[in-house]
N, C-alpha and C positions, 0 to 999 in steps of 0.2 A: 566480289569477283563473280562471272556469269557462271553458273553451274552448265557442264561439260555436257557435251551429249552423251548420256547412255547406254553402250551400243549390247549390252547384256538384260538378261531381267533383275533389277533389283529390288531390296524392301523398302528402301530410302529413295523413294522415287524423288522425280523433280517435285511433284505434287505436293510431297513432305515436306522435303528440305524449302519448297517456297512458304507452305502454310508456317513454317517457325521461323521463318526469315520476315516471314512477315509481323509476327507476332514481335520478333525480339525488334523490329526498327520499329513499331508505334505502340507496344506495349498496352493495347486493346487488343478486342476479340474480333474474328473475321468476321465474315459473312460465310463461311464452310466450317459449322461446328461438327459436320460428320463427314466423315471419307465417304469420297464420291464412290460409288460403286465401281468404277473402271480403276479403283485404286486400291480395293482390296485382293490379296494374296490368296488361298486357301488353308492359313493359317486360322487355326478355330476361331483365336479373338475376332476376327474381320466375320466371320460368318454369325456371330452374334450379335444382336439389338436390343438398343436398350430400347425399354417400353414407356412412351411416352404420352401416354392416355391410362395407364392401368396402376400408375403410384396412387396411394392412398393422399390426400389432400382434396380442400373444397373449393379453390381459390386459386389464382394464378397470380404469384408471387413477384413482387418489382426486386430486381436483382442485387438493389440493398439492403436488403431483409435477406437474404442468403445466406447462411456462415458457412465460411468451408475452414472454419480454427479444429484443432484437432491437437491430444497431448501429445508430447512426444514418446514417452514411457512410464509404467506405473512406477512412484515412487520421485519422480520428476516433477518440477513447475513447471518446465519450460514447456509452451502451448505452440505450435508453429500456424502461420498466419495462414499455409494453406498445405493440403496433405501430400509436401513436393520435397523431396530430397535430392541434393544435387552430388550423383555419383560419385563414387570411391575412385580417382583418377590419379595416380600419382607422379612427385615430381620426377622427371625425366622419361614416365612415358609422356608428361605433357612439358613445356617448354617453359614453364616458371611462370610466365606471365599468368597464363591462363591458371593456374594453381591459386597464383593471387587472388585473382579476379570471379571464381567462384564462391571463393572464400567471402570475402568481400560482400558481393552478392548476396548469399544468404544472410548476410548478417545487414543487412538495408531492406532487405526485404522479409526478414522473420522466419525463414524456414531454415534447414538445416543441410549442411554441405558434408560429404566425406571426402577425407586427406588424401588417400589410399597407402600403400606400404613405402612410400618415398623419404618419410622422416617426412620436419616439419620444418619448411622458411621461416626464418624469423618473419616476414611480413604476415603469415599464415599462423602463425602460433599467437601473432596480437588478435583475431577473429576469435570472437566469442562463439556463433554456432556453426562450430564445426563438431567432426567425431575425429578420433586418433586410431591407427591400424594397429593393430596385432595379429603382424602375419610370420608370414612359416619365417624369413627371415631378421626378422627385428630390425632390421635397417634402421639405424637413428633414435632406436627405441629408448630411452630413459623415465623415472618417473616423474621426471618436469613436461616431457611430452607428453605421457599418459594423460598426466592430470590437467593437461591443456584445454583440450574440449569438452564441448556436454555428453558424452560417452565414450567407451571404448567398444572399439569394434576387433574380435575376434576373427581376423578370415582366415577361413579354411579354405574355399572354394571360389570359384568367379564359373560365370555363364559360358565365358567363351574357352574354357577349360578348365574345367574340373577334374581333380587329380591329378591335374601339372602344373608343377613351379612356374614362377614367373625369369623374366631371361630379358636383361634392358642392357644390348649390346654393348659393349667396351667404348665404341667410337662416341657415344653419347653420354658415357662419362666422363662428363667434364668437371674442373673445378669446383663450382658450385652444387655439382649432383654427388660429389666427391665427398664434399664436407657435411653435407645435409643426412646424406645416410649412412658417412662416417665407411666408406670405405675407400680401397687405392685407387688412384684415377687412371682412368683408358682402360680398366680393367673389366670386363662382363660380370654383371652384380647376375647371378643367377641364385633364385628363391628355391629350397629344397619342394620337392614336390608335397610331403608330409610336413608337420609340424613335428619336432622330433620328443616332444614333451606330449603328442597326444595325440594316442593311438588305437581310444575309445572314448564312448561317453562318459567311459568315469573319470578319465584324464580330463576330456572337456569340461566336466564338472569342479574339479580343483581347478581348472584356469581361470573358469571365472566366478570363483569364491575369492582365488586369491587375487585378482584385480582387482573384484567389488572390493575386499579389502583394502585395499591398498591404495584405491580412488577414489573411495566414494562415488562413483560412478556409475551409472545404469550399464549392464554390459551386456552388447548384442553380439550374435555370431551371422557371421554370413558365409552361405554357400552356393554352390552350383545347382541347378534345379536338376534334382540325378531319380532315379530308379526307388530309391528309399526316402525321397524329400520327407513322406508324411511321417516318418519314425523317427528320421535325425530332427524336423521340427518337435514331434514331441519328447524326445531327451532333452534337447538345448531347454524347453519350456521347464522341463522334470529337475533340471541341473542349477534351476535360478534365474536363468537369464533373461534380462527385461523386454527382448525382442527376438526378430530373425530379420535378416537379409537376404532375400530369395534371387539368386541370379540367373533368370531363365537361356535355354540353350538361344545361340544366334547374338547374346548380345556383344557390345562393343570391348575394344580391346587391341591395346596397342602393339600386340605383336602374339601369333599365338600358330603352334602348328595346323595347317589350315585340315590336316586330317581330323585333329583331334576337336576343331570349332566345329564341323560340319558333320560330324558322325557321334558324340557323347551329351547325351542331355535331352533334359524335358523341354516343352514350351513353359513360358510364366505362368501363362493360362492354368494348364492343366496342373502345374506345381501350385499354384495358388488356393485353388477348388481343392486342392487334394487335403492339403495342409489346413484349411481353415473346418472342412470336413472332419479329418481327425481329432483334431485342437477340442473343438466342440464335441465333440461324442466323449473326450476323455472328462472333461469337465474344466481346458486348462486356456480358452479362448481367452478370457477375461483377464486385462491389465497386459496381457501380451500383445505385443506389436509388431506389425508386419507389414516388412516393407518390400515392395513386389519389383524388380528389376527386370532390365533388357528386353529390347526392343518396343520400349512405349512411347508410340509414334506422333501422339496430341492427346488432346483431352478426351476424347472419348474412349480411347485408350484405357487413361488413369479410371476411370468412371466406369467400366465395364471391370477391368480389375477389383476395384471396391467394390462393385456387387457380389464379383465371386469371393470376397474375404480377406484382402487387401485393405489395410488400414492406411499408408503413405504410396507413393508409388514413385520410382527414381528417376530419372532426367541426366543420364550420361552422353549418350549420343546426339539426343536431341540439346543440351546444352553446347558441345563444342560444333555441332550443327549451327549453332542462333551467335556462336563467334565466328563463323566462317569457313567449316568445312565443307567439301566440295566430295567428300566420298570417293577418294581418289585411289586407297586403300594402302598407302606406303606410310603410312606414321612408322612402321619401324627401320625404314632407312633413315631421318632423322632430315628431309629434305621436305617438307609438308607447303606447298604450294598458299597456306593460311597461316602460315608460320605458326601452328598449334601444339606440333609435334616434334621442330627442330631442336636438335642439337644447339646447345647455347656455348659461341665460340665470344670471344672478346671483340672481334669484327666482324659482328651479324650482321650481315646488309640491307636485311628486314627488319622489325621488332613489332610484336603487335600491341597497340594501343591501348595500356590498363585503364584508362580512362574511357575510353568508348566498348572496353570490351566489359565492365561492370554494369555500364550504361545496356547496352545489349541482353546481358543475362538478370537484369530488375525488369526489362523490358516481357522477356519471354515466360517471369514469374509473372509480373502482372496479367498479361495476353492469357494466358495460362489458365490463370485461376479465376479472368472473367469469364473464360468460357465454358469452364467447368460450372459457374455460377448459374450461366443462361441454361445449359441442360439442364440443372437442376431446376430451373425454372419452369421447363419446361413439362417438367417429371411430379410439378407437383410440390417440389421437396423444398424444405427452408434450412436443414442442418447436415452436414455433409455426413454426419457418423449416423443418421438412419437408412443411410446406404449400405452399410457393411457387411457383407453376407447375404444380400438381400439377392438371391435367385430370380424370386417372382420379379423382379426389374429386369430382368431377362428375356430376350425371346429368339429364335433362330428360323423360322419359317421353314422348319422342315429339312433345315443343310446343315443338320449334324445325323449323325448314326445315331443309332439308338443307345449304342456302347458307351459313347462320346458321351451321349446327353445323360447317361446314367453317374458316366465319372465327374461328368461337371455337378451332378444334383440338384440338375433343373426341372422346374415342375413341367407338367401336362406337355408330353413328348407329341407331338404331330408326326403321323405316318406319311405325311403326302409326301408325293415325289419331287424331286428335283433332280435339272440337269448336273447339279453337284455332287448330290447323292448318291446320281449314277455312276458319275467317277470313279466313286468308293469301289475298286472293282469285285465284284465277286465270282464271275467266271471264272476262276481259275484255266480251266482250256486254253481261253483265249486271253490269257495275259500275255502269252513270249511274245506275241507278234503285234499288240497295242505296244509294248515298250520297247523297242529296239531299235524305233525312231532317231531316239536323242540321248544315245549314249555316249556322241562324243563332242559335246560343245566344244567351242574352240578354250574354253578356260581350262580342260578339263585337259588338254593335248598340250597348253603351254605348261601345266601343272608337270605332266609326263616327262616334257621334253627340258625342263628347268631340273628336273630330280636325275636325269643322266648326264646332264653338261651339256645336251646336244643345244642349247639356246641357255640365256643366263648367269649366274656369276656364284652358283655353290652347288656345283656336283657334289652326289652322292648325299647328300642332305634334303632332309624333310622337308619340305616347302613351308615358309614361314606367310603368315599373311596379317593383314589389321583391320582396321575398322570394315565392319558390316559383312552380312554375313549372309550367301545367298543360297542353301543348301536346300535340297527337296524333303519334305515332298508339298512345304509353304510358298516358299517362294520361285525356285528353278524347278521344271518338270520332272518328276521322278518316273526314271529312263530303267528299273530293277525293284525287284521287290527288295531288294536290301534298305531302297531308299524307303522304305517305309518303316527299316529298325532302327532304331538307334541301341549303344552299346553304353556301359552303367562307367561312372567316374567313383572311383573308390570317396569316398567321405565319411569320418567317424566311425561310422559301422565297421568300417574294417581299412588299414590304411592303403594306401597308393603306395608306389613304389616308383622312384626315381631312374628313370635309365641312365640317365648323364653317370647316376655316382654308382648304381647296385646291376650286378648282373642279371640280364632279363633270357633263362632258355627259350629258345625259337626251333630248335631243332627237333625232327621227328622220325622216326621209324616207318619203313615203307618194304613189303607187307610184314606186319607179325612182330614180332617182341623184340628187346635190347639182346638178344641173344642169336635170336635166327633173322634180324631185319635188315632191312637196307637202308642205310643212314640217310637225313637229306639234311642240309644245312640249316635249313629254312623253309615253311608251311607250305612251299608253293612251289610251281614246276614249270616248266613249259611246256605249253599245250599243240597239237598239230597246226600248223599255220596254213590258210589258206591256201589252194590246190595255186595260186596265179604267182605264189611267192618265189620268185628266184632260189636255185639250189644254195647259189652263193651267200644268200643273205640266212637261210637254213643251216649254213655249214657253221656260222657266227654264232645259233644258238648251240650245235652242239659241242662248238668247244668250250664255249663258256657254260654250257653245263657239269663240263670233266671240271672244271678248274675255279668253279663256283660249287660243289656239290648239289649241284640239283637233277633233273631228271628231264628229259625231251622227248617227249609224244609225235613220232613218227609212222608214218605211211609203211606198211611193207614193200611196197614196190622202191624206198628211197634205201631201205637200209644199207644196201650195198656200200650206195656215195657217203654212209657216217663210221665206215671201216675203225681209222686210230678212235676214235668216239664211243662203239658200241657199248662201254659198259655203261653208259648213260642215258641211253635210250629204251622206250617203251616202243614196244611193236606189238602189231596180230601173230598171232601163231597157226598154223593148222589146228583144226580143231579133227577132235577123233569122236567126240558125243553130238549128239544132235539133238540136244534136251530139249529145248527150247529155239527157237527163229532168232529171236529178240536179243540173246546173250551169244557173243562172241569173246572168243580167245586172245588174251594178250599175257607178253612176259617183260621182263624187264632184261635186257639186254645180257649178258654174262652171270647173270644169277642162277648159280642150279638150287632147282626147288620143285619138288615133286607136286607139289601145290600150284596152283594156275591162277592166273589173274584172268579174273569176267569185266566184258564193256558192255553195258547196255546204254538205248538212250533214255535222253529223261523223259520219260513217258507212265502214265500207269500200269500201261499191260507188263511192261520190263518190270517192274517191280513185284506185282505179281508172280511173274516167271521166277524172279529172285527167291521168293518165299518156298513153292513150289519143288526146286532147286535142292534147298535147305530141307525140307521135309525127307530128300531124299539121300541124305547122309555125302553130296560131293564137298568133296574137298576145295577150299578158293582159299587164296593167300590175301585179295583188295579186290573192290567193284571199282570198276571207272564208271563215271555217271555222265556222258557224255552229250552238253546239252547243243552242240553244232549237227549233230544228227538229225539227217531231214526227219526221222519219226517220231522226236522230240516235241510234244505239244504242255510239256509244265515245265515251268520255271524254275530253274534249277535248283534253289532254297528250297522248294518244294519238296523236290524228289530226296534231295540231302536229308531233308528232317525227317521224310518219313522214313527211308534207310535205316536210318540211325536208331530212327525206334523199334523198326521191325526187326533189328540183329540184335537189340538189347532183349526184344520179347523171347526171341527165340536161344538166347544165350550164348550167343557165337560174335554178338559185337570186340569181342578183345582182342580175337582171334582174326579178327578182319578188317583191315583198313580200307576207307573211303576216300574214293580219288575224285575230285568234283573238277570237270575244266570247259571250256568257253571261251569263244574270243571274246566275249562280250563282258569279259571279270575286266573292271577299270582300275584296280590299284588297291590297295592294300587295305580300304576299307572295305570295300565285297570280299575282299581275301576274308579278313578277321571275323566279321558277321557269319561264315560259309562254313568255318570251325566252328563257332560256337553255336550252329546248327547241328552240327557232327562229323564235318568234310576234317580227316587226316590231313590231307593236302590240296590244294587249290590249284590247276593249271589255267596260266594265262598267256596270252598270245600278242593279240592284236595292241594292246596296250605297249606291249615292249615294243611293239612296233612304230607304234607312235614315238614311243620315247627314242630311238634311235633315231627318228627325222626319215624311216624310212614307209613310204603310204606305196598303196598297190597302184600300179600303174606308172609307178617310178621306173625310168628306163637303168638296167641292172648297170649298164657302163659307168653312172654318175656315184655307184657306190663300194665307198669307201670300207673294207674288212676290218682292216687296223685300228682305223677308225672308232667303229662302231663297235666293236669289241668292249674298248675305254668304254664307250656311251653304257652298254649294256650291263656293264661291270658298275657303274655307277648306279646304274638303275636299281640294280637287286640290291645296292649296298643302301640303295635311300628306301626302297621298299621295307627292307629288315627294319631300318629306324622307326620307317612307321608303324611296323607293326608295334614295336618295342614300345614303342609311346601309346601307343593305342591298349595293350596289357597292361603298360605299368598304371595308365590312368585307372584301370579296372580292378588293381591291387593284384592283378595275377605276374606271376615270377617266374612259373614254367607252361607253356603252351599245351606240352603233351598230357600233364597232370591236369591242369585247372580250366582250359581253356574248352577242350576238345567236347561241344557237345550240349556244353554249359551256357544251355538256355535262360536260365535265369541272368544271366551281364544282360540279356537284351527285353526289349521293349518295342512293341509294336504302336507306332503314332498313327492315331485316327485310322487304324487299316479297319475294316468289316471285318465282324467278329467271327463269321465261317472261314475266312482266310487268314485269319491270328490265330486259329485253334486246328487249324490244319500244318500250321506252322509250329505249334506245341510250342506259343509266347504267352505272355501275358501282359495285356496294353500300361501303356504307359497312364500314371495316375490313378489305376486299377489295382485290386488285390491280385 
């Protein structure tokens, strides 16, 4: 089928998807063994080179003199023909066929396939190299499936969500997905988030003593590439286990809340270098196996991976790419335009071709592993495992940070400049106004307007999304500095927690303690809405703020028109001090409190003013940090962290809550990041705007109150889920205890390290 036009930025460009389409129909190597320049991301892997003049060799090598054999795992015969593993995919997120057909595959072509947690086809359990799941839900689990394949695979985690269960809707269990994983049909098989038997590494350790028991089996664990990758690699190595599964953030996935793909997780890259990094320093490299997942785009890919300490490298996206995906991103509605993903009814009107689809994935193994063969030829090299770790194969021309180049453990750094390098921004001043461009793509407003009802088919619900994954700051422009954090997936170290089954607190205090505070439902508020916004559409946020418990940031000149309302509203006050220019007076509507709420903007003289303030014994209940203030020149994460540290220095943080707002907060993942900078509460605006269907410059007569009400009500109700998913993936259960502040859930990707440390992070892949 023709691939679609692209009308966003994606990672799986056409470029891709034709270089594996092309592989898997002639099963040779192209003529483009490297990604054209106009094809890489600013994803670190793409800014690195491999060195092709600087491998040790005397000779330039005929490509049948190449080996790219590699063991599977110590303790194992089994040798695989090339260092390719074909994804953990399972039945009913994939349509059977394809389940087959990989299977199949690897076992004609000598590498090695995973099952994923679907139980096991009878046609699939005759395939000799395959692996068998062990995940949170045992789906199908018995010891005749265990001891089916050439190992057991332990999941705890996946790339495209980490610390969330898996969720393969009702409508797509059918008959046959029914009996396979041995549960009721039409019924949603939802995988706990946690394994309920293991809740540390010493649990991980008994699970897989007692499967090597029990299998004889080499037994690997695979996770999400998270925050703590290099410590849970080296427990699982500590615990026994003959390998790891690394499943970096962004990869493939048949259904997954699109907050929790696009906001938790490392790159593979940097999981990769990290882990192989540690491994090696402990002394536990040797006979352990690693195999590097999500988003490995072609061979140069797998081959850049292997240098940084990647021993196999996996082929999920890019296999059901080389059967005919078209990246269309609905595999979990069960209607897949390549029939890969569908629902398997008795009157399928499509079926795809097990015969040409086996034909296709021998194809894309062979294409695959010639071209890995020619780099290597290229490189000097005749055996694929004196690649492994091999750095000095490395080069970056200058378009990595020095941070970066330190976490990867690449030799001789080059200072020269580059227009990439520039990127990396370090002004801080002038960051508000480079990013405020491209805050609101159009996917980013159907996201909004699908999570209120006002467009789509599940109000008040998380937005679900699948395959591919196009999140900043690699692929889509990153329009906030949030886009440069990512937030930590509970794994091993400490467990995740389930929203579906356990209760997640969201609720917070505003200003001052459980005893003298003002309760809010949920982390976040509404913020003042632009001066052009109809009164009418403003009177919608304040009733849904009485009736929703939250808080609305108003204009003194309006308060009059929010009369039945005001106990919900933030206003200015007269002010009696004149401390300060910079810091003005606000209250919260109906609260008596002798104590005053301060707004300043986000700026640094305000924050000085703040300190100053404090020196001088006044009394404040909450700062509002207000980043739509023309005096405003830092970006609001900015101003939040350093707050936060300055009320902890001075010892009055407990006693004062942080109110951060902006039209420019887009949803629930700058909400969650804003907190666990130090923000009490988040005000947002423009976003709920979007999500009602209502833009400025909309004439007021076309809009609907009643209406918009529902929409509105839906919104915060799909906001609270995300956040919910977004903590329980972090293992955090209450917001106000664990979350508020707790820099450590987050990680800084590839940011300049003057601007990671002015944020009080610590980068991702880094100590």
């Amino acid at each position: 089928m023709p691939i679609p036009v692209q009308r966003s930025k994606e990672f799986w460009t056409k470029w891709k998807i034709s270089h594996i389409r092309q592989l898997s129909q002639t099963g040779r190597a192209t003529e483009d063994l490297f990604i054209p320049e106009s094809e890489r991301t600013n994803r670190v892997l793409d800014r690195l080179y491999l060195n092709l003049d600087k491998a040790h060799g005397i000779s330039k090598l005929p490509v049948e003199s190449v080996s790219t054999v590699v063991p599977f795992a110590a303790g194992s015969e089994l040798q695989l023909s090339a260092p390719l593993y074909l994804g953990d995919m399972s039945f009913g997120a994939l349509s059977g066929i394809p389940n087959i057909a990989i299977a199949r595959a690897a076992d004609e072509t000598g590498i090695l396939a995973g099952t994923g947690e679907g139980g096991l086809q009878e046609e699939v359990a005759q395939c000799q190299r395959i692996t068998v799941q062990w995940a949170s839900a045992r789906f199908g689990v018995d010891i005749r499936t265990l001891t089916a394949g050439q190992a057991v695979v332990i999941k705890i985690g996946q790339g495209a969500k980490p610390g969330i269960g898996g969720h393969l809707p009702g409508v797509k269990v059918t008959k046959p997905i029914s009996e396979t994983r041995r549960i009721p049909l039409g019924r949603d098989a939802i995988s706990p988030a946690p394994h309920h038997d293991i809740y540390s590494i010493e649990d991980l350790g008994q699970r897989i003593l007692a499967l090597k028991e029990a299998t004889k089996k080499p037994i690997f664990v695979k996770v999400g590439a998270t925050n703590y990758i290099p410590y849970i690699a080296s427990g699982i190595a500590r615990m026994g286990a003959a390998g790891i599964i690394i499943d970096g953030a962004g990869a493939g996935t048949g259904a997954a809340p699109s907050v929790i793909k696009n906001n938790i997780g490392i790159p593979i890259e940097i999981a990769v270098a990290s882990v192989d990094s540690i491994l090696r320093r402990e002394g536990l490299r040797n006979g352990f196996t690693v195999i590097a997942a999500g988003r490995v785009s072609c061979p140069e890919d797998s081959m850049k991976l292997i240098a940084l300490g990647a021993d196999i490298t996996s082929l999920g996206t890019a296999a059901l790419l080389a059967l005919g995906c078209l990246m269309v991103h609905k595999c979990h509605l069960g209607y897949c335009p390549a029939v890969l993903t569908n629902k398997i009814t008795e009157n399928q009107a499509k079926v795809l071709s097990l015969d040409q689809s086996i034909s296709w994935l021998k194809n894309l193994v062979a294409g695959w592993n010639e071209e890995m063969k020619m780099i290597m030829e290229l490189m000097h090299l005749s055996n694929v495992r004196e690649i492994v770790g091999r750095r000095d194969l490395l080069s970056h021309d200058g378009y990595l940070n020095p941070e970066m180049h330190r976490i990867l453990d690449l030799p001789s750094y080059s200072s020269s400049s580059s227009s990439l390098e520039a990127s990396i921004l370090q002004d801080s001043s002038e960051l508000l106004p480079k990013l405020s461009q491209n805050l609101w793509p159009p996917s980013r407003i159907n996201m909004l307007r699908e999570m209120a009802g006002t467009t789509g088919k599940s109000p008040a619900e998380a937005e679900i999304s699948s395959m591919g994954a196009t999140s900043p700051p690699f692929v889509d422009d990153p329009s906030r500095l949030t886009d440069w954090i990512v937030s930590d997936g509970a794994q091993v170290t400490r467990p995740s927690i389930d929203p579906y089954r356990e209760e997640i607190e969201i609720f917070s205090y505003l200003p001052g303690d459980k005893t003298s505070g003002f309760r809010l439902a949920a982390p976040f508020f509404f913020t003042h809405l632009p001066p052009s916004i109809p009164l009418t559409v403003k009177r919608v946020f304040a009733r849904s703020s009485i009736t929703l418990g939250l808080l609305f940031d108003v204009n003194q000149s309006d308060v009059q028109e929010y009369s039945p309302y005001s106990e919900r509203l933030i206003s200015a006050v007269e002010s009696t001090d004149s401390i300060e220019k910079l810091v003005a007076h606000a209250r919260i509507q109906g609260v008596e409190s002798q104590r005053s709420l301060w707004r300043i903007p986000s700026c640094e003289n305000a924050l000085g003013s703040i300190d100053s303030m404090f020196q001088s014994n006044l009394r404040v209940s909450a700062i509002i940090i207000d980043e739509d203030d023309s005096r405003s020149d830092l970006p609001l994460e900015l101003s939040v962290s350093k707050l936060d540290r300055l009320l902890k220095q001075r010892k009055f943080r407990y006693d004062v809550s942080i109110l951060a707002e902006s039209n420019s907060i887009r949803g629930a993942d700058d909400i969650f990041k804003l907190l666990a900078l130090g923000a009490d509460s988040v005000g947002l605006g423009r976003a709920a705007l979007f999500a009602i269907g209502f833009e400025e410059g909309d004439k007021e007569i076309i809009f609907d109150p009643a209406k918009s009400i529902v929409h509105l009500e839906n919104f915060v109700s799909a906001l609270e889920k995300e956040i919910k998913l977004l903590a329980g993936a972090a293992g955090v259960s209450s917001l106000s205890s664990s979350l508020i502040g707790n820099r450590e859930l987050l990680r800084s990707i590839d940011l300049s390290a003057n601007l990671r440390r002015e944020l009080g992070l610590k980068p991702a892949g880094g100590a």
